[in-house]
N, C-alpha and C positions, 0 to 999 in steps of 0.2 A: 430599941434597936440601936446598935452601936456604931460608931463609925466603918468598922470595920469589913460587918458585915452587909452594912450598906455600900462599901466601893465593892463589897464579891459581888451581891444582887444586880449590880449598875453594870459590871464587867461583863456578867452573865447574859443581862439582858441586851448589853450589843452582840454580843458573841451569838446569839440566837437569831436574832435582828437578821448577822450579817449571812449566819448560813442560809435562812430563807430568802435571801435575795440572790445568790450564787445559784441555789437551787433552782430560783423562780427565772435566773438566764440563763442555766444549761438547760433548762428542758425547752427555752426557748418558746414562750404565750407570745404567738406574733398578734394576737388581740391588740396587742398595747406596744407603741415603738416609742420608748421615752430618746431616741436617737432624729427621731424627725419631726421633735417640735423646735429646732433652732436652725436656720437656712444654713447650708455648706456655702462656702466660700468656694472648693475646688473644682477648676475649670472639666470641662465636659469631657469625658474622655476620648483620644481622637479612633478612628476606627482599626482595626487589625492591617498591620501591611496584604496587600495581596501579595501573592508568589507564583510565580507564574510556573505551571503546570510541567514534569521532567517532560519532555521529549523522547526520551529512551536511547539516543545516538551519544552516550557517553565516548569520550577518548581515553583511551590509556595514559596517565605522566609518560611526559619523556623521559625524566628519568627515576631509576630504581632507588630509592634509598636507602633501602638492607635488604638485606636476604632475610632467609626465619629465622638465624641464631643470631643477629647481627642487633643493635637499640638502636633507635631512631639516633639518639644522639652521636652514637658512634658515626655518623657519615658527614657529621661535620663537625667533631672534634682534630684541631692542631695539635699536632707532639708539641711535647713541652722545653725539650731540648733536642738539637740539631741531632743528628746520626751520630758523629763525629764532632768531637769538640777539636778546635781551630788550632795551628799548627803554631805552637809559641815561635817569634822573629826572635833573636836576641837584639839587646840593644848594643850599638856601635858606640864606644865610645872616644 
């Protein structure tokens, strides 16, 4: 056997290796947890906030800000330039 076809064989045979082990965690054998023979470090996780329960006496915003054809952004977007640009003084010389 020659060198060559000894690194195909070698390549093969990880490549083989590697599908059966992909295989063997997507179908998921919880017989065996190679994830819980080393302790976690990561602290306990703390519990879900509570939230406390609607009421149902919602208020309406004081204010509106668009109508339906109107973007959110529009109701607080500034013009970009004044109405009227500013009245030139001439200078005195």
């Amino acid at each position: 056997m020659g060198k060559e076809t000894a690194a195909i064989l070698l390549i093969t045979v990880v490549h083989l290796v590697g599908v059966a082990v992909l295989l063997w965690a997507v179908l998921g054998n919880d017989e065996l947890d190679l994830r819980g023979w080393w302790p976690r470090d990561d602290p306990p996780e703390p519990p879900p906030p509570v939230t406390p329960p609607p009421s149902g006496d919602a208020e309406p915003a004081a204010r509106r800000l668009r109508t339906e054809h109107e973007r959110l952004a529009d109701a607080h977007r500034r013009p970009r330039r004044p109405e009227h640009a500013p009245e030139r003084e001439p200078e005195r010389v």
